[in-house]
C-alpha positions in Angstrom: -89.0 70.2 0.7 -86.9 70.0 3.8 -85.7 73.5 4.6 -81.6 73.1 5.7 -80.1 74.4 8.6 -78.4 77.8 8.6 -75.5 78.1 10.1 -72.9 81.1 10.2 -68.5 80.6 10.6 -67.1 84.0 11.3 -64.3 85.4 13.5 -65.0 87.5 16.2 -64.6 91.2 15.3 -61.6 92.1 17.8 -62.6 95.9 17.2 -65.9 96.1 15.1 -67.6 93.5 17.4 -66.4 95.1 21.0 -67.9 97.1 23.6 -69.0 97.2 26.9 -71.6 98.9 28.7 -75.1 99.7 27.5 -73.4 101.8 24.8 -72.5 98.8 22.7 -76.0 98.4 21.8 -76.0 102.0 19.8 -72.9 100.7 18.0 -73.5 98.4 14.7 -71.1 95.1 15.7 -71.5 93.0 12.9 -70.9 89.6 14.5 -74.4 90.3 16.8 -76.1 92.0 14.0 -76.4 88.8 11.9 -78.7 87.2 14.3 -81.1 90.6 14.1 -82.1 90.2 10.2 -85.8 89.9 10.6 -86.0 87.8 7.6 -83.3 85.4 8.9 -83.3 82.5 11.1 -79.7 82.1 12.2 -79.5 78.1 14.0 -75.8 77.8 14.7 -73.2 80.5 14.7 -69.4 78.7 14.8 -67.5 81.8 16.4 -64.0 81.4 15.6 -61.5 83.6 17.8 -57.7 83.0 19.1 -56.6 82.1 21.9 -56.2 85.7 24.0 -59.6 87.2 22.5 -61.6 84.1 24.3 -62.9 86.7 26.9 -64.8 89.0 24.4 -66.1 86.0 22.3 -67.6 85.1 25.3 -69.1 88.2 26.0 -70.2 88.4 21.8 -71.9 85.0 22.3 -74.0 86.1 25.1 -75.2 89.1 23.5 -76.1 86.9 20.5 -78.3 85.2 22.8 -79.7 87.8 24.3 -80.8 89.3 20.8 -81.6 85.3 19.2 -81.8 82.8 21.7 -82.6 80.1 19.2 -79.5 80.5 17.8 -76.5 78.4 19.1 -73.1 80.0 19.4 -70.4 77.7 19.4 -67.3 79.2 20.2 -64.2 77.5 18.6 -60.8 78.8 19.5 -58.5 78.7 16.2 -55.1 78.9 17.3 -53.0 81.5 15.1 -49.4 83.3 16.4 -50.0 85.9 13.8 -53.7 86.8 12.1 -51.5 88.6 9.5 -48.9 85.9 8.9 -50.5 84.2 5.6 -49.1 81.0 5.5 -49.8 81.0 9.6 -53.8 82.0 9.1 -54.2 79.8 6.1 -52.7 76.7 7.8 -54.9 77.4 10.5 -58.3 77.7 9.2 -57.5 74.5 6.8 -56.7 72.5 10.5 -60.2 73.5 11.2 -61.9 72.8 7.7 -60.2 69.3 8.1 -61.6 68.5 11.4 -65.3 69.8 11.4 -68.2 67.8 10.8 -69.6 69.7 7.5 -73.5 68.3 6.8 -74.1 69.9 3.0 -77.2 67.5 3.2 -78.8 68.9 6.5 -77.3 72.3 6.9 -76.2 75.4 4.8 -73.0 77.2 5.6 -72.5 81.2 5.6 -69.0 82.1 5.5 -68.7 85.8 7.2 -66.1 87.9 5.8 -66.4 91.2 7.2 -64.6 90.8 10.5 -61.2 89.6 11.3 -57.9 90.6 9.7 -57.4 91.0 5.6 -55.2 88.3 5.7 -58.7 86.4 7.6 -61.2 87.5 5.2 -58.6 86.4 2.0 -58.1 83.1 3.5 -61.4 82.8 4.3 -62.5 83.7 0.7 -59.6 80.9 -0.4 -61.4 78.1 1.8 -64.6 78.9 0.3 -63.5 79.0 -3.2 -61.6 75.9 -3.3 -64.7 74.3 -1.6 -62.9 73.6 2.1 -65.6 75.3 3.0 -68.7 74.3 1.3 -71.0 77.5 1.4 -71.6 81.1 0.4 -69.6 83.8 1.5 -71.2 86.4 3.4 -70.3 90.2 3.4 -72.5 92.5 5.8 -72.6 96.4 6.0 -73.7 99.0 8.3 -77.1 100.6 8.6 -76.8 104.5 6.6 -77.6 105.5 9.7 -76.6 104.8 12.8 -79.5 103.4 14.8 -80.1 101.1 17.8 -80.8 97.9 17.1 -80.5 98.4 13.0 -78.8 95.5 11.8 -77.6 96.7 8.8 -77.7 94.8 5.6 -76.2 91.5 4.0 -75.4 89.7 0.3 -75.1 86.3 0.5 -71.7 85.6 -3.0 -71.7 82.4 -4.9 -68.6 81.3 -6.0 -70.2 78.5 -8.7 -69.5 80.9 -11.5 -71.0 77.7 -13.2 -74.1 79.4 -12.2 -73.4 83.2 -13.9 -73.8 82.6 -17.3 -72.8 86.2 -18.2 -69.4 84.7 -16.1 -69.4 81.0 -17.8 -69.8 82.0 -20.8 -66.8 84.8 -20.8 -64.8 82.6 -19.6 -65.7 79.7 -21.9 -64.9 82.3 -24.8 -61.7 83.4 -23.4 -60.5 79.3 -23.2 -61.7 79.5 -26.8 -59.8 82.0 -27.8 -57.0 80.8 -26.0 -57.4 76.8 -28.1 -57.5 79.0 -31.3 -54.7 81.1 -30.6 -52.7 77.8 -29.8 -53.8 76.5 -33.3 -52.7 79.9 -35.2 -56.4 80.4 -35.9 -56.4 77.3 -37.9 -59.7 75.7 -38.2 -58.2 72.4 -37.5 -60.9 69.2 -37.8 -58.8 66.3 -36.2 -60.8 65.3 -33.1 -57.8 63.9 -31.6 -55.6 67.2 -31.9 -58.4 69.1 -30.8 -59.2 67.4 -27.5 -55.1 67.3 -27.1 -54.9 71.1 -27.6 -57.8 72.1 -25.5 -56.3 70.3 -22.6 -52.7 71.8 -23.5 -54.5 75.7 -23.3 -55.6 74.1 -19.6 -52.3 73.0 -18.7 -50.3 76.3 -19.8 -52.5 78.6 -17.7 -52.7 76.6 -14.7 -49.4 74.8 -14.4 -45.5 76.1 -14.5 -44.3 72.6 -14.6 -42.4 70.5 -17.7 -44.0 70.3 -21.0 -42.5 67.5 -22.9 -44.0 67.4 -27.0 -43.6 64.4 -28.9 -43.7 63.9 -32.2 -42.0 63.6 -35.6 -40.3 66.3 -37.2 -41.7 69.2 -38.7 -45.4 68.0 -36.6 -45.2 71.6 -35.2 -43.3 71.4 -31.6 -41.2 74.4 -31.3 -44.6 76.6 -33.2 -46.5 75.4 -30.1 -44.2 75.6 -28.0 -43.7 79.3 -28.7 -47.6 79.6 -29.0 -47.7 78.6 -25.3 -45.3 81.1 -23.9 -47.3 84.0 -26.1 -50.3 82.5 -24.5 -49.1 83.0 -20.9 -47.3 86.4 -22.0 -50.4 87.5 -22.7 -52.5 86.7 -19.6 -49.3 87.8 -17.7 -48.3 84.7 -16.1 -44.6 85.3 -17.7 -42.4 87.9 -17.3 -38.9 86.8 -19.4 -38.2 85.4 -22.8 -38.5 83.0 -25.5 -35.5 80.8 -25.3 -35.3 77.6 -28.1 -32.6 75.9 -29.2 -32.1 72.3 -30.9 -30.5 70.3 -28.5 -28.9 68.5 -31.8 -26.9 71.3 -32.8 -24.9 70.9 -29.6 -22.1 69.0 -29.4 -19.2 68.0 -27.0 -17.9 70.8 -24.4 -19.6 73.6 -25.9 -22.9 72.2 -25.4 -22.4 72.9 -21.4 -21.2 76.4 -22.2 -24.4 77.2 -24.4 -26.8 75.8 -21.8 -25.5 76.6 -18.4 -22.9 79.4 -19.3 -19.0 79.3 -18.5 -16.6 81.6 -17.0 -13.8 83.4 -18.3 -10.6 81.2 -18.7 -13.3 78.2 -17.7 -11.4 77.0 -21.5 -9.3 77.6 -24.6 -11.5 80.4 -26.1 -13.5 81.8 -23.1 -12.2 85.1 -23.3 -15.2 86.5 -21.4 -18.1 85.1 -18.8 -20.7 83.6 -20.7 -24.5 83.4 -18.8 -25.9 80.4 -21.5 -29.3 80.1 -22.2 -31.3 78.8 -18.9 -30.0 82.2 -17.3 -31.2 84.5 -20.5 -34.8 82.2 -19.9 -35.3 83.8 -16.2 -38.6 84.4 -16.0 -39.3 82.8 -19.3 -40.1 79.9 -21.3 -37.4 77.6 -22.6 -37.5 75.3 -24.8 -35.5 72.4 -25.6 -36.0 70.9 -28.6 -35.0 67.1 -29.4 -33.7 66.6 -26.0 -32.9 63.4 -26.6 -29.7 64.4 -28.4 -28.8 66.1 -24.8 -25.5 64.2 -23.2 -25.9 62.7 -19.8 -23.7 65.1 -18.2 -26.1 67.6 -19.7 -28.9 66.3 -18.3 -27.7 65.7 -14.9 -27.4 69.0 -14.9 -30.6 70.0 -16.4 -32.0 68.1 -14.1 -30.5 70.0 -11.1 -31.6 73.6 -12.3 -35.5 72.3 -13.4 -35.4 71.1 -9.7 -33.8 73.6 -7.6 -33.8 76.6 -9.8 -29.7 77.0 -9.9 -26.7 75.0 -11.0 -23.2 75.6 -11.9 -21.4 77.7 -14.8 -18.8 75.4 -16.8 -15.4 76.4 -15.3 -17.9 78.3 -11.9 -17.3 77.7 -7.7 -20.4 80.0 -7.0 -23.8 78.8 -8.3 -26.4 80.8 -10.3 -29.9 80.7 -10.4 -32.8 80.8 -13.0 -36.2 80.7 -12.8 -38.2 79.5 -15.9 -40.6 77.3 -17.1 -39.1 74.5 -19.6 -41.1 72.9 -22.2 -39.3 70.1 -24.3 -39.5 68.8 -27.8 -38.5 65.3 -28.9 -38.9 62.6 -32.2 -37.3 59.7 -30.0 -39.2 57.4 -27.8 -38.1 58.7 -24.5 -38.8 55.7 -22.6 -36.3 53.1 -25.1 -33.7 55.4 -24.5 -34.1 55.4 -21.0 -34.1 51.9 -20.8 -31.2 51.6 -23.7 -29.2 54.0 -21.0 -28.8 57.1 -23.3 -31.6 59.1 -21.4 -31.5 59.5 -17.6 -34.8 57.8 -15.4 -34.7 60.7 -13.2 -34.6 64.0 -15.9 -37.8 61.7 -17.9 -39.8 61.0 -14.8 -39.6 64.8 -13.8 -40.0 66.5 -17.5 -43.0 63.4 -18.2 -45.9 65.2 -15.9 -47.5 66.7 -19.1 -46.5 64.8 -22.1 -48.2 65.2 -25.5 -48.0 64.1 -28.8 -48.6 65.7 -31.4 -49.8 63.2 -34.8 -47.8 63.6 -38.2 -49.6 65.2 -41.4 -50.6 61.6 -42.6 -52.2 61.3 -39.6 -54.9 64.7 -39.9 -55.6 64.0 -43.4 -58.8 66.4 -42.5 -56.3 68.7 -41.5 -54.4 69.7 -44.9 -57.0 72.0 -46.1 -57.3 74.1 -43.3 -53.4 74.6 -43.0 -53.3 75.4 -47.0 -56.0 78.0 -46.1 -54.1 79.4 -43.7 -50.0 78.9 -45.5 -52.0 80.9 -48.3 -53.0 83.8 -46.6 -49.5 83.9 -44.8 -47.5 83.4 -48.4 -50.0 86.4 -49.6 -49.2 88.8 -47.1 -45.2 88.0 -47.6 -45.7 88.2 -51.5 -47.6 90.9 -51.6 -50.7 89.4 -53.9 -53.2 86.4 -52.4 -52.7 83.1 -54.4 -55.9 81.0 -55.2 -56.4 76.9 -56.8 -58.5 76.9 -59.4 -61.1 74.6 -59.1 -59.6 71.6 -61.0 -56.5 72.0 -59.3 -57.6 72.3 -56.0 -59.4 69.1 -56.5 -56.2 67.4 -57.9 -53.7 68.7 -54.8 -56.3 67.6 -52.1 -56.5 63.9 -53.9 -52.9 63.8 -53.9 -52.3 65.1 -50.2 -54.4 62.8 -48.8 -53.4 60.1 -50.6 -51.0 57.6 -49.7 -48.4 58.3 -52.1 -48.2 61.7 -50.2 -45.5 60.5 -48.0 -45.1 64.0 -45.8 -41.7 63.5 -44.6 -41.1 66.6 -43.3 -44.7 66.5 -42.6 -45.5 70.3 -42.2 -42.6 71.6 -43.2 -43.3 69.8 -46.5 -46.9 71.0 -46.8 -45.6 74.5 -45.7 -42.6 74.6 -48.6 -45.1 72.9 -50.8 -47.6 75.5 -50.8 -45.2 78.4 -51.1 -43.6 77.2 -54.0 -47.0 76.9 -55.6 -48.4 80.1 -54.8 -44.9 81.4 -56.0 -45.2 80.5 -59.3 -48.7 81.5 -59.4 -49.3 84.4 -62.4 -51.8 86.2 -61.4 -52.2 84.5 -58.3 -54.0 81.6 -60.0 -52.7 77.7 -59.1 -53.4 76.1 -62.1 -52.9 72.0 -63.0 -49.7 72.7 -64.3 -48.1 74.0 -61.5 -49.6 71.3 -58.8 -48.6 68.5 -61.4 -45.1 70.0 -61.2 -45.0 70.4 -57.6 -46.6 67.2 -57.3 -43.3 65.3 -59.5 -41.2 67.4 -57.3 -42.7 65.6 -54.0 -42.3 62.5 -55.1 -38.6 63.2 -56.5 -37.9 64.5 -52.6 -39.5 62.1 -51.0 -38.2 59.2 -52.7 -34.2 60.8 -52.1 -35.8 60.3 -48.4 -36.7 57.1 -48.5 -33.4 56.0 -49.8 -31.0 57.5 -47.2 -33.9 56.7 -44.5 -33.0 52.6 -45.9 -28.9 53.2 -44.8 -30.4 54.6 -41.4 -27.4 53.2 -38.6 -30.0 52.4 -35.9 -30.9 49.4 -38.2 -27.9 47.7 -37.0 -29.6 47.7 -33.6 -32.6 44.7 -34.6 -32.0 42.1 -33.1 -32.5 39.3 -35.5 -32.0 36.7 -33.0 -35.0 38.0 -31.1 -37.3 37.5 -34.7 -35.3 34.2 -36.2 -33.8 30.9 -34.5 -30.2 31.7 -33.5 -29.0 29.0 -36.4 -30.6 30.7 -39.4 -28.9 34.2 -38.3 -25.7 32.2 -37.8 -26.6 30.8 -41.8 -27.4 34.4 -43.2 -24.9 36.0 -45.2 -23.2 39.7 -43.7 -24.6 41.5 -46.6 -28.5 39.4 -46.1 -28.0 40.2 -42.2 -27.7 43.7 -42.9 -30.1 44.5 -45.4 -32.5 42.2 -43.5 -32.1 44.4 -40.6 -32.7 47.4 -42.4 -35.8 46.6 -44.5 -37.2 45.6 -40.6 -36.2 49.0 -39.4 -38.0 50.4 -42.3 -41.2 48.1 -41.5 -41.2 49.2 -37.9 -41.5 53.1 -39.0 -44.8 52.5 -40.9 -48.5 51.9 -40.0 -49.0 48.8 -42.6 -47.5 46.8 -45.3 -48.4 48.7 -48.2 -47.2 51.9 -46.6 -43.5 50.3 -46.2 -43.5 48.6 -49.2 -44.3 52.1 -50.8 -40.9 53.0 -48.8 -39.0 50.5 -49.7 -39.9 49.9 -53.2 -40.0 53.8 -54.1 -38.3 53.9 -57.2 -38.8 50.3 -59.1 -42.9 50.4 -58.4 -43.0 53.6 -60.8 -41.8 51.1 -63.7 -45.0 48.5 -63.1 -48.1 49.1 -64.4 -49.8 47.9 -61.2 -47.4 47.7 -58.9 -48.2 45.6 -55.5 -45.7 46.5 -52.9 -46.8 44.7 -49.7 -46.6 41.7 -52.4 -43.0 42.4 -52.8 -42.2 43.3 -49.4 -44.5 39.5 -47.9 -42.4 37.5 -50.3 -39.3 39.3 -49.2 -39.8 38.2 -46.0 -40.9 34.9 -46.7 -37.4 33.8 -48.0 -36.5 34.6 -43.8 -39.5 32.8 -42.5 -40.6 36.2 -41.2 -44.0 37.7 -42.0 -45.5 41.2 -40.8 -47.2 39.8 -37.8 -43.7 38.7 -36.6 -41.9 41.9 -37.1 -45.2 43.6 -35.6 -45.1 41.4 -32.0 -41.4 42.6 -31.3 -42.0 46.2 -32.1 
């Protein structure tokens, strides 16, 4: 095997590696005593100095060569106004990373810390772990006793923790934990929100930029949310609060007041300075849930403070600042309402760096058991005594949750409520047939209220039927066959297949057939329009 190269980047030592006069050779100067190891072969030393310090590099090089003359000292001046100005140093060395011929292949790299200012050896210890420099650091030492010619002694680090399994697996543990804290210790078994929530425990301890979560409501948003901040609490990468609120519940000028504060007199009713809740976030996570309901003005302004870390008070001249990290919930698609003008380009592009979203109850069938596990144990410990199925009526809940006359609406919210109300009514703690057959009646009774008012939803007067049907059979269609029409279709576009929004639309007749066949119904429905599923599916 073809033995590499060694070659050693270090600064010059501007007091450890000086002398002059014989007496420098009774002093340990670490630079020169690398190239004294009798076990190593030193080929190329890059001496680094700057500018002024040339002179003793010179003279350190030539006592390298007197000691090793098959090493190679090339000195390389790496201009710095200040080795104890960070940003100055690290710029510097990164210059030099950029421009030198590294040969991995041919040659291996020792990075010397030991000489040179802190602010050197840190930066120099940056360059190496993020691979700029593509070696091992190496620390040397002096002899225990002072002795001429005693080189002292050397430990080459590794920074591929990959390759301390003591290290790789601790750490691999600790992003374990970190995924399970993140699921409430739920034993979740959807591979898709798995893999999504692995990468989210990544993203919350590396990054401080936008979170945006989407999903329907009650899919668990503002829990994760909340889960993240306790997660970067905890490995103290946060300092401030908690800060949610529902965008929703904020309406006209008070929803600038309860975001961005106001002053007093700012309005009818500010009798005193208000600082609104991105100020009470400094520090802290916020977290702004369905902030699709935000107005524009709102998010022009938003915008401003996630940017530049200050904005205005409603009624203020002098700006404030707050600095916190904003994670953002939503159950619209925030890229139609961008285009449909009721979400601004600019606030989406610069909350849409880490966007995730999180699937429905219908869609982690494999997940309801787990979460009735754990809503158990949480509805034992707030009624005092542990609620248990009994076999038979375990069997019959799980048949009914995952099948699909288990609409979820509220998805797990529902499940949540659900499972209280059943452990609730549980004497003795046991869940017997009984109570699930009751609390599966009571499901379907909610859900099917649901389904009605969802059928009168007002966004269904925004299909376009002239984009499904010729513009002479809308022009033929009667008002009250135009608007129904448009509402079945906005009913169709909510759900996966056929049978799932004929099982919507059709909640309360089907009960009264014995075999009731509601994507049937709903094909022949749409027959009478010339429409069928795959038409309504292509304009989606």
């Amino acid at each position: 095997m073809h033995k590499k190269r060694i070659v050693v980047i270090g600064f010059v030592g501007t007091q450890l590696d000086s002398g002059n006069g014989s007496g420098r050779w009774e002093r340990w100067r670490p630079s020169v005593a690398i190239t004294q190891y009798p076990d190593v072969v030193v080929d190329r030393f890059e001496l680094l100095y700057s500018g002024r310090f040339s002179q003793l590099a010179r003279s350190v090089a030539a006592d390298i060569g007197t000691v090793s003359p098959e090493t190679e000292v090339v000195l390389r001046d790496v201009p710095m106004d200040d080795p104890w100005d960070f940003e100055n140093v690290y710029g510097a060395l990164f210059d030099f990373a950029r421009s030198y011929p590294f040969d991995p292949d041919q040659e291996e790299y020792w990075i010397h810390i030991t000489t040179g200012t802190h602010v050197v050896q840190i930066c120099m210890f940056l360059m190496t772990e993020a691979f700029y420099f593509p070696g091992r650091l190496l620390q040397t030492s002096p002899p225990r006793r002072q002795m001429a010619g005693e080189p002292g002694n050397h430990v080459l680090i590794d920074l591929d923790l990959s390759k301390y399994d003591q290290i790789a697996q601790r750490f691999s543990r600790e992003q374990q934990e970190g995924v399970a804290f993140l699921k409430s210790g739920i034993a979740t078994r959807n591979a898709r929100f798995n893999t999504m929530i692995d990468e989210i425990e990544r993203v919350a301890i590396k990054s401080r930029a936008p979170m945006l979560l989407m999903g329907p409501t009650g899919a668990g948003k503002s829990s994760l949310a909340r889960r993240v901040y306790e997660l970067k609490k905890a490995r103290h990468q946060i300092d401030g609060r908690f800060v949610d609120i529902n965008c929703a519940t904020l309406h006209g000028d008070g929803a600038g007041s309860t975001l961005f504060g106001h002053i007093k007199g700012s309005f009818t009713g500010a009798s005193s300075d208000r600082p609104g809740l991105l100020r009470s976030a400094h520090k802290g996570l916020l977290f702004l849930d369905e902030i699709g309901e935000l107005g524009l003005d709102e998010q022009a302004m938003l915008l401003k403070a996630i940017e530049e870390k200050r904005f205005l008070p409603v009624g203020g001249d002098n700006e404030v600042q707050s600095d916190f990290q904003l994670i953002a919930g939503t159950n619209r698609d925030l890229a139609k309402e961008v285009v449909a003008g009721r979400f601004r380009e600019d606030l989406f592009a610069r909350i849409n760096l880490w966007t995730y979203e999180l699937p429905g109850l219908k869609d982690r069938p494999e997940d309801i058991e787990p979460n009735i596990q754990y809503l158990l144990a949480q509805s034992g410990t707030e009624l005092g005594h542990v609620a248990r199925f009994n076999k038979e009526a375990r069997e019959r809940f799980m048949r009914f949750a995952a099948s699909p006359d288990a609409l979820w609406v509220g998805n797990f919210r529902d499940l949540s409520a659900s499972v209280t109300r059943m452990a609730t009514l549980a004497d003795a703690g046991r869940i017997d047939d009984a109570i699930v057959n009751d609390e599966i009646a009571r499901l379907n009774r909610l859900w099917r209220h649901q389904a009605g008012s969802a059928s009168s939803s007002p966004d269904a007067v925004d299909i376009d039927l002239e984009a499904l049907m010729t513009p002479q059979a809308v022009a033929q269609l009667d008002l009250f066959d135009a608007l129904q029409l448009r509402s079945v279709i906005q009913i169709c576009r909510g759900c996966k297949s056929m049978s799932d929004a004929g099982r919507k639309l059709y909640a309360v007749s089907r009960d009264a057939k014995a075999r009731p066949n509601d994507a049937d119904r709903l094909k022949k429905y749409l027959a009478r329009f010339n429409l069928e599923w795959t038409d309504i599916e292509l304009h989606c």
